[in-house]
One Martini backbone bead per residue (centre of mass of N, CA, C, O) as a GRO file, in nm:
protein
  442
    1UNK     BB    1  11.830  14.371  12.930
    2UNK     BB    2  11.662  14.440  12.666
    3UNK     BB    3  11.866  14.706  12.629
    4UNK     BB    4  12.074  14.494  12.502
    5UNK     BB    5  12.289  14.413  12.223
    6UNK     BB    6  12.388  14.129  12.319
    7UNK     BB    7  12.126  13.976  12.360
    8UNK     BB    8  11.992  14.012  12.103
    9UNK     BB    9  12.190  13.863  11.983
   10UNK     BB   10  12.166  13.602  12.144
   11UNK     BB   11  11.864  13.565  12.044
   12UNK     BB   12  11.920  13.545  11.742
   13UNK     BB   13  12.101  13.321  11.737
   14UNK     BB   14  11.914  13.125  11.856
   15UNK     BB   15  11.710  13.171  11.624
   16UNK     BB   16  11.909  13.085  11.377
   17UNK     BB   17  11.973  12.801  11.474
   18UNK     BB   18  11.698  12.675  11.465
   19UNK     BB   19  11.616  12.724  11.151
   20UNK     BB   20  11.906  12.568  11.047
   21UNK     BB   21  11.839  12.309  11.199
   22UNK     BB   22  11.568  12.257  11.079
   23UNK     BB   23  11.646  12.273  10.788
   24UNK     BB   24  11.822  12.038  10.832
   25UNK     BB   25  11.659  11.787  10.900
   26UNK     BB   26  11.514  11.799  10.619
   27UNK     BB   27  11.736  11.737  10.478
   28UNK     BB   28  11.814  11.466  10.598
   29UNK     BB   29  11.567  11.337  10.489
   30UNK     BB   30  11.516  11.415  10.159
   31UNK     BB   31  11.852  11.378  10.156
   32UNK     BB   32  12.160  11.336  10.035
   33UNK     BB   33  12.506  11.317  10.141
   34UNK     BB   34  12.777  11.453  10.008
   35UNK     BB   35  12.885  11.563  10.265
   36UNK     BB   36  12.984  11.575  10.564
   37UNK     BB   37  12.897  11.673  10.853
   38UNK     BB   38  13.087  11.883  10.932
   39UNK     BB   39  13.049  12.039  10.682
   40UNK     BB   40  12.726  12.109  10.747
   41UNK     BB   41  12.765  12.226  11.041
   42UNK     BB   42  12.935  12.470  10.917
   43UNK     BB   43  12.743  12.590  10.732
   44UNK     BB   44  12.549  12.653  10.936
   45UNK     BB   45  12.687  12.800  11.111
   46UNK     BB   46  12.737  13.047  10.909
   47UNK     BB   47  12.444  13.109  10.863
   48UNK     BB   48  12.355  13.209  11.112
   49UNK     BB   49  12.590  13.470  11.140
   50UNK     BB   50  12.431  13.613  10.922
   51UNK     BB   51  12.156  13.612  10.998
   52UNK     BB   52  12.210  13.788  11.240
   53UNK     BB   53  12.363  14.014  11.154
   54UNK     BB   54  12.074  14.088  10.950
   55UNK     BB   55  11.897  14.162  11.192
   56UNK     BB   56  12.058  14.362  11.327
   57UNK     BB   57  12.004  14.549  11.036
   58UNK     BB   58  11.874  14.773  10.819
   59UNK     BB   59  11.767  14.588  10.627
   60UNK     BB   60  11.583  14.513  10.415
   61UNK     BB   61  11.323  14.234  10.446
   62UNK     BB   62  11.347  14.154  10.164
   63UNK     BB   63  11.643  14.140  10.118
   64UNK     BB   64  11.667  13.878  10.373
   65UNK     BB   65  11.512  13.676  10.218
   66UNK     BB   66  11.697  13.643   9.953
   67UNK     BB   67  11.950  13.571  10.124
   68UNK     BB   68  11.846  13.326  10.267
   69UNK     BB   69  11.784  13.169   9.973
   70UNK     BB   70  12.044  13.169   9.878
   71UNK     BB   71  12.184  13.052  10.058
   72UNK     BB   72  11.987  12.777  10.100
   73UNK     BB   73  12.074  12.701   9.813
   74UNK     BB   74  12.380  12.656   9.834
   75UNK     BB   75  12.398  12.457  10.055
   76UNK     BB   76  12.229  12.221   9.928
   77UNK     BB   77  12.401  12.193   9.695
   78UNK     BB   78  12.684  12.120   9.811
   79UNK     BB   79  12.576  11.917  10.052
   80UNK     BB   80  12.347  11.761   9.816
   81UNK     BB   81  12.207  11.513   9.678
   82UNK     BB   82  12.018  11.676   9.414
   83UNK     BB   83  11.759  11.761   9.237
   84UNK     BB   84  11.639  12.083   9.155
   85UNK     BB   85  11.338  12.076   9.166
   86UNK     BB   86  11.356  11.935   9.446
   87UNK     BB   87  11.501  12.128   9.576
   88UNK     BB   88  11.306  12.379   9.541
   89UNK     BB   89  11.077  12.288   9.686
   90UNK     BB   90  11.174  12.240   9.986
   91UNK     BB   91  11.271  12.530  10.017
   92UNK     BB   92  10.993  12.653   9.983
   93UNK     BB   93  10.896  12.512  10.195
   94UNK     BB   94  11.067  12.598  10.466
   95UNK     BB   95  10.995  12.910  10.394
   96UNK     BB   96  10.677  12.922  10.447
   97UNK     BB   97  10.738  12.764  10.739
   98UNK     BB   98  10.882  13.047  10.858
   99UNK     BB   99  10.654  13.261  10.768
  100UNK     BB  100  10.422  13.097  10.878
  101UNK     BB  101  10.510  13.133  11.194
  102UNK     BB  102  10.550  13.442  11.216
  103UNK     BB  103  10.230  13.545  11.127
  104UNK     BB  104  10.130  13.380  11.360
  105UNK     BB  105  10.277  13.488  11.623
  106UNK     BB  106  10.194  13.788  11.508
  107UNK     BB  107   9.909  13.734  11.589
  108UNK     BB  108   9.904  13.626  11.889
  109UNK     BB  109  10.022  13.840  12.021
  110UNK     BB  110   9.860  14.078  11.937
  111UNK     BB  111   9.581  13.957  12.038
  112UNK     BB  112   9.686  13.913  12.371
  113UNK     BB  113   9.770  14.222  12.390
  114UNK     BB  114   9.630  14.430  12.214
  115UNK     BB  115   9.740  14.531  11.930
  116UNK     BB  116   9.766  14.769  11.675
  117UNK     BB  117  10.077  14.800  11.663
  118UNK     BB  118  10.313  14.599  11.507
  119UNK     BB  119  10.587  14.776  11.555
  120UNK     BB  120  10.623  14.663  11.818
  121UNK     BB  121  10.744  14.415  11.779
  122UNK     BB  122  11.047  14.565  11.699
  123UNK     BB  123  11.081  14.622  11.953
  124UNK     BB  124  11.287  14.625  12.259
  125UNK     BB  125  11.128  14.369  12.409
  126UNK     BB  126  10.889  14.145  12.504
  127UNK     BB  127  10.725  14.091  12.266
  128UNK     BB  128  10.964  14.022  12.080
  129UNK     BB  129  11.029  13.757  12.226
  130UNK     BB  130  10.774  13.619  12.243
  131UNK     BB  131  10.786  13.600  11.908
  132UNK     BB  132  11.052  13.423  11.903
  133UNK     BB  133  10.950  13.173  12.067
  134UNK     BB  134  10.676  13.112  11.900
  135UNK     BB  135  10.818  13.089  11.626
  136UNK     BB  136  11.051  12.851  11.727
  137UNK     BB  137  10.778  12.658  11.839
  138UNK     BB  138  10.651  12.612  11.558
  139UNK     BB  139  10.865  12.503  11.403
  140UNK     BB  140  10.947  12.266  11.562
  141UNK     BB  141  10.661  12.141  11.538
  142UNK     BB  142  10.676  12.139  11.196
  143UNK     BB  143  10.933  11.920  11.119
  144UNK     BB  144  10.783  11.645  11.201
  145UNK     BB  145  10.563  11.684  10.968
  146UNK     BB  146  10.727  11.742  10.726
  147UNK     BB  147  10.908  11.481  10.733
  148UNK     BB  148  10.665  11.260  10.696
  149UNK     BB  149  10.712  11.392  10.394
  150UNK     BB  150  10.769  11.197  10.102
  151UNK     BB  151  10.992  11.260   9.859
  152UNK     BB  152  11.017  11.008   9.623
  153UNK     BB  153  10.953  11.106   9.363
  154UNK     BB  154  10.911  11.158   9.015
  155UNK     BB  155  10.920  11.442   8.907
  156UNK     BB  156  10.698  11.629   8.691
  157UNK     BB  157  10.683  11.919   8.564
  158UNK     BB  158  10.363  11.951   8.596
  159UNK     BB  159  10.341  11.888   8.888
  160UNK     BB  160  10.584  12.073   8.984
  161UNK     BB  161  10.418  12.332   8.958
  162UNK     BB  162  10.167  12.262   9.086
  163UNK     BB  163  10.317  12.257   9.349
  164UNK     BB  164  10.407  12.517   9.360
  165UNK     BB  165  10.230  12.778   9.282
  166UNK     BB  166  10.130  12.781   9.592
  167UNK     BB  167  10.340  12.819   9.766
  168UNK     BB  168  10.462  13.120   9.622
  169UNK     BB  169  10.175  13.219   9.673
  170UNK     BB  170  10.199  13.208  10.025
  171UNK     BB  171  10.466  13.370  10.056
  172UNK     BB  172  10.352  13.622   9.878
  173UNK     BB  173  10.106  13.670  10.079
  174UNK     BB  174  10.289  13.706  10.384
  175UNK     BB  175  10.468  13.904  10.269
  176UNK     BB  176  10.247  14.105  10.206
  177UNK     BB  177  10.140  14.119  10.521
  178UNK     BB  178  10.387  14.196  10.643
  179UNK     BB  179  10.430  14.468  10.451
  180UNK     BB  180  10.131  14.573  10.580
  181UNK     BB  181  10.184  14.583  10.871
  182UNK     BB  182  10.488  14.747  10.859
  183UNK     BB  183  10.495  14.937  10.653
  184UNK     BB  184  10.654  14.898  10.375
  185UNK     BB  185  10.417  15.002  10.203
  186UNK     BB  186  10.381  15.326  10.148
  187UNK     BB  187  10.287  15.360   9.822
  188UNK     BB  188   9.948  15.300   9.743
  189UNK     BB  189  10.037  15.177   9.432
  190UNK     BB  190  10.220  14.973   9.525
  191UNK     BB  191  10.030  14.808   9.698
  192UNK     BB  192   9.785  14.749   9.491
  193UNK     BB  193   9.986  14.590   9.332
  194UNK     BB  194  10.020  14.374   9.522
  195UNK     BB  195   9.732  14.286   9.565
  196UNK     BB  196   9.696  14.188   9.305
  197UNK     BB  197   9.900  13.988   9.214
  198UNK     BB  198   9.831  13.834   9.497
  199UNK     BB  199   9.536  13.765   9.356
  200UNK     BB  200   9.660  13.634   9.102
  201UNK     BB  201   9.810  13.376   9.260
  202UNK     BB  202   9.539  13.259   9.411
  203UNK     BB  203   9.381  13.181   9.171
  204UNK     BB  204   9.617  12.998   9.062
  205UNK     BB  205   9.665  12.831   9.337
  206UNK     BB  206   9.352  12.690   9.268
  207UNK     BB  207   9.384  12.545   9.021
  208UNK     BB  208   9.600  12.384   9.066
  209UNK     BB  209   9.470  12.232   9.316
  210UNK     BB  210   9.234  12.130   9.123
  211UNK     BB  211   9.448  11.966   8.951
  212UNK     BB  212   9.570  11.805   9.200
  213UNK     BB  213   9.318  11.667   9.279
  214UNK     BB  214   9.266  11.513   8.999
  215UNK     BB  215   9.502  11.358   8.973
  216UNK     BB  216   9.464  11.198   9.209
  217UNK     BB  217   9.184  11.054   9.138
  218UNK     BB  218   9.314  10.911   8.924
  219UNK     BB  219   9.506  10.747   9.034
  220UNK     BB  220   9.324  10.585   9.235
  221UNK     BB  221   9.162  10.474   9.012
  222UNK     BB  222   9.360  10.311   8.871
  223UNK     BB  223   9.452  10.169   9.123
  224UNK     BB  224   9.151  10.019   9.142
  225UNK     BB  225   9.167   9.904   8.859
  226UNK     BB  226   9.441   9.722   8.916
  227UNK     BB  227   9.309   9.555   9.171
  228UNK     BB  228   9.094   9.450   8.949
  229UNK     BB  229   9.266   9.285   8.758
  230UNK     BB  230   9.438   9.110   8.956
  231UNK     BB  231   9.171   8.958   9.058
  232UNK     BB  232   9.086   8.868   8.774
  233UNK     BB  233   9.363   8.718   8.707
  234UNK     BB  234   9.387   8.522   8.935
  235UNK     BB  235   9.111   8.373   8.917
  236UNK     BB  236   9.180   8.273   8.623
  237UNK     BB  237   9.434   8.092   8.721
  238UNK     BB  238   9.306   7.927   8.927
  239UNK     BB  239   9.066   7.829   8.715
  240UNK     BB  240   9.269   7.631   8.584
  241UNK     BB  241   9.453   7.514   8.763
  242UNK     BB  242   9.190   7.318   8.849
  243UNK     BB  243   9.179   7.186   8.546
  244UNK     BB  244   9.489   7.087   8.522
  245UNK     BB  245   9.445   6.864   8.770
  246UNK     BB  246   9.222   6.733   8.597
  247UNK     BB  247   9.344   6.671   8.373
  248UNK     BB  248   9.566   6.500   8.465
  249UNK     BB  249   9.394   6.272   8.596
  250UNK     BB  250   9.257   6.192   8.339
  251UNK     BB  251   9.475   6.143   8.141
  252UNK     BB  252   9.556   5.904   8.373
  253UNK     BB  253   9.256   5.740   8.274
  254UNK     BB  254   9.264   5.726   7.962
  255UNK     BB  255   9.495   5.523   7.925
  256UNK     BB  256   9.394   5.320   8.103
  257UNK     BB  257   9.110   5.278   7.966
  258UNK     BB  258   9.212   5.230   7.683
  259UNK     BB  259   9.366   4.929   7.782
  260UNK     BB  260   9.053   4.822   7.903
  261UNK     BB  261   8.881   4.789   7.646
  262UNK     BB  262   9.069   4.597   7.494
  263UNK     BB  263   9.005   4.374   7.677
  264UNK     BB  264   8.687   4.354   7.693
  265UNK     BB  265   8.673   4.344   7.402
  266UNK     BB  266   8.808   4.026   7.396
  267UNK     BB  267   8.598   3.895   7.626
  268UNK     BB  268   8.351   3.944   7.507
  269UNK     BB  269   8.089   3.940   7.331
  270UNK     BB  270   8.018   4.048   7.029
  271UNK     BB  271   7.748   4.249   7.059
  272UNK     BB  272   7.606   4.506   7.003
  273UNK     BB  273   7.572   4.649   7.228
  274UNK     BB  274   7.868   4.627   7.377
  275UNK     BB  275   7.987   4.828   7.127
  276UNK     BB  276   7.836   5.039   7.184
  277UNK     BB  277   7.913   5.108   7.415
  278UNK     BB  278   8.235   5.105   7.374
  279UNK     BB  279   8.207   5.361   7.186
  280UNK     BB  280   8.091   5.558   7.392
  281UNK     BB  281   8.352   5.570   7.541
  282UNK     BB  282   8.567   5.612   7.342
  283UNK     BB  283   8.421   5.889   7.262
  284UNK     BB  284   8.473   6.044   7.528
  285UNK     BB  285   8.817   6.007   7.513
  286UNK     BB  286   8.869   6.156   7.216
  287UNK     BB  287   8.856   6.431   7.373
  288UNK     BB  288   9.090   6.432   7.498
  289UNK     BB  289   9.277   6.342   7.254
  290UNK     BB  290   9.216   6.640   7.098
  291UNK     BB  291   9.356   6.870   7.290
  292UNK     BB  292   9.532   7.094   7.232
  293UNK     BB  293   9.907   7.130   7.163
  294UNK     BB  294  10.075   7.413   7.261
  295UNK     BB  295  10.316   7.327   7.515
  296UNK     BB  296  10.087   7.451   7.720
  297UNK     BB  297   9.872   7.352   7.934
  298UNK     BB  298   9.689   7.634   8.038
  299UNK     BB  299   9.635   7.681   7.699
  300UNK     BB  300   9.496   7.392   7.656
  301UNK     BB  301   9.235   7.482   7.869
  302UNK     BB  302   9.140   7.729   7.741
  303UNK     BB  303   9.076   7.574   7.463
  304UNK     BB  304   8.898   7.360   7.565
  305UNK     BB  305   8.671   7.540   7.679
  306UNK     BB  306   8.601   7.741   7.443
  307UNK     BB  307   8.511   7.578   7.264
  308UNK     BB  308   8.290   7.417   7.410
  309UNK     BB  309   8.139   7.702   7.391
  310UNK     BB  310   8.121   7.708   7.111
  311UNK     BB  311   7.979   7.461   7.043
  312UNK     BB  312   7.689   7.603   7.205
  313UNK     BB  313   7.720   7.852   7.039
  314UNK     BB  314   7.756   7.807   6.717
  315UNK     BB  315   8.095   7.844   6.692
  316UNK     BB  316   8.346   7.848   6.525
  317UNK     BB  317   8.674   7.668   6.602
  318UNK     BB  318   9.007   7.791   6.526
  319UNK     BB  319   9.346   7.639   6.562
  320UNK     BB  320   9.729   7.791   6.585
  321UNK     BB  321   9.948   7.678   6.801
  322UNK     BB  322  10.309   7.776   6.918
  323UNK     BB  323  10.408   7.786   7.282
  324UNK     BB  324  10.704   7.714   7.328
  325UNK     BB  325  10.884   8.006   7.316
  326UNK     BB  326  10.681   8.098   7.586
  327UNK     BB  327  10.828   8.049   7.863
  328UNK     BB  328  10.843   8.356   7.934
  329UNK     BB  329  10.571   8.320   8.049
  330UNK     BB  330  10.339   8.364   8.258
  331UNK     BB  331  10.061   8.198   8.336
  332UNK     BB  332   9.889   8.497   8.428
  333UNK     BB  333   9.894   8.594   8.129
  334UNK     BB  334   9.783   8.328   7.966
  335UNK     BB  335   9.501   8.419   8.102
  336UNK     BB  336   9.453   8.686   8.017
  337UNK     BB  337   9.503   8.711   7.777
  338UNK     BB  338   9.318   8.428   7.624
  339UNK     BB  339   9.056   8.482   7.777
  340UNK     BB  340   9.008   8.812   7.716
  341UNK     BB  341   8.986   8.744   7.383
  342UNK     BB  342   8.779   8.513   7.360
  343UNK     BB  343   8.533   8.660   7.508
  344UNK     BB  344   8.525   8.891   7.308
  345UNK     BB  345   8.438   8.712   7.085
  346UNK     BB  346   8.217   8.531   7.185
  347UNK     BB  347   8.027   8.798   7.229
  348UNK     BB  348   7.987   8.882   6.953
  349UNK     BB  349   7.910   8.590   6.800
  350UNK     BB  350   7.648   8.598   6.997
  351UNK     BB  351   7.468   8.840   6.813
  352UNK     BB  352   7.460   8.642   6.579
  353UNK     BB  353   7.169   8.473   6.428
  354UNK     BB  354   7.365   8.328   6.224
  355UNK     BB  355   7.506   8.047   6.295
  356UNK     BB  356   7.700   8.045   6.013
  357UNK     BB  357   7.867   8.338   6.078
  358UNK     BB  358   8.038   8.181   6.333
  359UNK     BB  359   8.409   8.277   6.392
  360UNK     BB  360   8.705   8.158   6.540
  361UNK     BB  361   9.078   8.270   6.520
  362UNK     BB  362   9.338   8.147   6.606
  363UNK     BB  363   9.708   8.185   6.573
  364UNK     BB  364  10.031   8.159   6.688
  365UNK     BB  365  10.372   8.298   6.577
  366UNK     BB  366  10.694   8.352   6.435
  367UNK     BB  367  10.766   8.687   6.357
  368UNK     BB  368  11.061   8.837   6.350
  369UNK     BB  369  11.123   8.778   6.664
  370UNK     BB  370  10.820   8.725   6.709
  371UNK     BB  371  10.508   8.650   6.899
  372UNK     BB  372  10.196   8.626   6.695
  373UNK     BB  373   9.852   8.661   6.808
  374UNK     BB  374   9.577   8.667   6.576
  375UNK     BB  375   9.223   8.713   6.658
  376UNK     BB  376   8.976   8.632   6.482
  377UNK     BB  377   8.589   8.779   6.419
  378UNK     BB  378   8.295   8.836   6.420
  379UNK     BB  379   8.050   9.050   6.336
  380UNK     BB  380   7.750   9.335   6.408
  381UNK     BB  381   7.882   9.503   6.601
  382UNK     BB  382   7.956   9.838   6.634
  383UNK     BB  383   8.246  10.107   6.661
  384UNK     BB  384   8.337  10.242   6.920
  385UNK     BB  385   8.517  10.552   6.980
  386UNK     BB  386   8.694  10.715   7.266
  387UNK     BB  387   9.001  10.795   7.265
  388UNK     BB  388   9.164  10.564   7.086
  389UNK     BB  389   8.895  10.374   7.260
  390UNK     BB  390   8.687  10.097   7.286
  391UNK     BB  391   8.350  10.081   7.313
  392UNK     BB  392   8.106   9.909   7.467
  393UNK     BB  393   7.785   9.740   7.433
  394UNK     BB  394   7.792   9.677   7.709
  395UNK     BB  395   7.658   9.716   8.027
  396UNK     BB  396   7.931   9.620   8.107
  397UNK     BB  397   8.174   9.836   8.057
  398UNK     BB  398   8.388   9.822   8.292
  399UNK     BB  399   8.467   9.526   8.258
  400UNK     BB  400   8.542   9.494   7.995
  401UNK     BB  401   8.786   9.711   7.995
  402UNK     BB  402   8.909   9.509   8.205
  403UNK     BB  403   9.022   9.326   7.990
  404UNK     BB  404   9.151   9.470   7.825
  405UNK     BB  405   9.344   9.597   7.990
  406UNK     BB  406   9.480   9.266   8.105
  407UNK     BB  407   9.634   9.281   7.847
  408UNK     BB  408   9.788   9.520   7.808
  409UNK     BB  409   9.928   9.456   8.087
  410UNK     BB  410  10.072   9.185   8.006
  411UNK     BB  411  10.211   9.279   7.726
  412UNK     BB  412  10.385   9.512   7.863
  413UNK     BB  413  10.576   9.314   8.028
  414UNK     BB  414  10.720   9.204   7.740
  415UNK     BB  415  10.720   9.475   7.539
  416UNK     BB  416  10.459   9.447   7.420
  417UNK     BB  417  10.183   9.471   7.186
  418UNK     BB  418   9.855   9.620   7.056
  419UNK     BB  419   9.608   9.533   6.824
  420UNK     BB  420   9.293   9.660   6.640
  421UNK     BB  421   9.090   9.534   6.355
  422UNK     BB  422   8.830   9.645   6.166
  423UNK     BB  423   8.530   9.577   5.994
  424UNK     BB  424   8.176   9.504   5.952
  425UNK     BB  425   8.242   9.130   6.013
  426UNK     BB  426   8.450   9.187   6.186
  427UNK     BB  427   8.765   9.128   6.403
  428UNK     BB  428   9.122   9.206   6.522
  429UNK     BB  429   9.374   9.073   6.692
  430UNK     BB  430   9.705   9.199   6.779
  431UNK     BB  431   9.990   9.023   6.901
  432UNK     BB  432  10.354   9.166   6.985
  433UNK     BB  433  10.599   8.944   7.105
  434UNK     BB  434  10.927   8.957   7.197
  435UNK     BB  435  11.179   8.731   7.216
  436UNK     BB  436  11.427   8.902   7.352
  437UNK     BB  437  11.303   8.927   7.627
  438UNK     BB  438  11.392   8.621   7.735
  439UNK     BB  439  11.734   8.705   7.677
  440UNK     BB  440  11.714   8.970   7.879
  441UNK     BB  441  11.537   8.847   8.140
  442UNK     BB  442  11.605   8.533   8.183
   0.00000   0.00000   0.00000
């Protein structure tokens, strides 16, 4: 039976139908189908019996291999919506698994019967049976974690490298293994050019690798701070929030309080004492009645709290806001923003020790359909710079970076700048949030 010329084709032809369905699996985890199933798998049918013809000829295996290529990406390009970079990905991996299920096959059996010439595994035997069992077996085991590999990103060009120059450098290596194995290579220096090429893309996918894992440890890194800025940013709306609800309370016994010292007022006698407490009930009543309205509440406890600060840290502050056109902006960036800007104004003003020149101005208005912010403060700490980013002097410099970012991250969010400049005494942050951001999304 192993001397039939029809076993071994119909062995062939089972060995490339599993190849080829794998193929299919693969491609319809990771692509959109263009083409109905039936006409999809007419195409697999018909690369079976191409790559069967082909197995059982004497044409060169790189020739094979190139053929194969080729053909797998007609069928793919045919009948699969995908942009071509991720084509090539998708493809090198499977060719990858393909050559690598093959070369380990081919040593496992090596291995377990101690061949020394690998040329007997493609006599017609039990040998080269057993290898086509093992390495359609090894394809099969390795389609489920393939699949599991989420393809689902926009790869940019520089990424597409990284990730590619490994493959086929890989693939590269394979082939070369495979073609030193089987005496492919039988000129000696046409070897060792191979063996040369194939050292210096080992060396080249090892470089990628080494760029690919830095890229994610950024990423990560990224993430990590953007998750720590989400939970200050939260941190800091809850804490408004809470004092919203207070400031509503106070408000309505403002009112009511202003109403009732009238009344006492009228009924009490007159002297002295009497007056004097009347008066300071009112004088504290009268500073509720003096908080900045800006349009926005959770904006007007934001600068009655900073004032407070800045008066107990003899820092002259003044504002000039009308944020009543900015109700497209979410509660937790106007927290965010306004926040974060005068925190690190009020940290400056506080290294001043002549406390005549402390001052923080900020002011808010529309200029030519922007919406902008202007926060200038005094200063007597040095700027430095550090790719086109201020590095902080203070000891806490990352979470400090973290207050920048989160302003950042909220004017970039209704696709506004932020700029920065600054004197020998002074610091100028600007905010330009566009108006038309309200008309185009909300």
């Amino acid at each position: 039976m192993l001397d039939s010329i029809l076993f071994w084709f119909f062995i062939n032809l089972i060995s490339s139908g599993i190849e080829w369905g794998a193929f299919k699996c693969i491609l319809d985890e990771f692509s959109e189908k263009k083409n109905s199933t039936v006409v999809i798998n007419i195409s697999i049918i018909i690369l079976t019996f191409i790559t069967t013809l082909l197995a059982i000829s004497k044409i060169h295996p790189s020739i094979k291999l190139i053929i194969g290529i080729v053909m797998s990406l007609i069928v793919y390009l045919y009948n699969y919506n995908e942009k071509l970079l991720k084509t090539i990905l998708v493809l090198l991996m499977f060719w990858m698994i393909i050559l690598g299920s093959d070369i380990l096959s081919t040593s496992i059996i090596s291995f377990v019967h101690s061949i020394s010439d690998i040329n007997r595994l493609l006599d017609y035997s039990i040998f080269r049976l057993e290898l086509i069992i093992t390495s359609k077996l090894l394809l099969i085991a390795m389609v489920p974690l393939v699949k599991g590999i989420k393809i689902q990103l926009e790869l940019k060009l520089k990424e597409f490298i990284n990730i590619i120059i490994p493959i086929v450098a890989n693939i590269i290596s394979i082939a070369v293994i495979f073609g030193s194995e089987f005496g492919v290579f039988e000129d000696y220096k046409l070897n060792n050019l191979i063996l040369l090429v194939s050292a210096i893309l080992l060396l080249i996918s090892n470089i990628s690798l080494i760029n690919m894992v830095g890229n994610l440890i950024k990423k990560y890194n990224l993430k990590a701070e953007n998750e720590i800025i989400k939970q200050k940013i939260e941190a800091q709306y809850e804490h408004y929030k809470e004092l919203q609800n207070a400031q509503l309370k106070v408000r309505k016994l403002y009112h009511d309080m202003s109403n009732h010292i009238i009344c006492i007022e009228k009924m009490i006698d007159n002297n002295q004492y009497s007056k004097h407490y009347i008066d300071s009930i009112k004088s504290e009543l009268n500073q509720w009645d003096s908080i900045s309205t800006t349009g926005n509440m959770i904006l007007d406890i934001i600068l009655s709290e900073k004032k407070d600060i800045c008066k107990k840290k003899s820092i002259k502050f003044s504002t000039d806001i009308n944020f009543k056109e900015c109700d497209f902006v979410d509660m937790i960036d106007v927290c965010s923003i306004f926040s974060n800007i005068l925190d690190n104004s009020i940290e400056a003003c506080n290294k001043i020790e002549n406390e005549n020149n402390r001052y923080i101005k900020i002011v808010g208005n529309i200029v030519n359909k922007f919406y902008v912010i202007r926060c200038e403060n005094s200063k007597i700490n040095e700027i430095k710079k550090k790719s086109n980013k201020i590095i902080s002097d203070k000891r806490d410099k990352y979470m400090h970076g973290l207050g920048v970012s989160s302003v950042n991250s909220s004017v970039k969010k209704y696709d506004g700048t932020m700029a920065t400049d600054y004197t020998e005494d002074k610091f100028i942050v600007n905010i330009y949030i566009p108006l038309e951001y309200k008309t185009i999304h909300v």
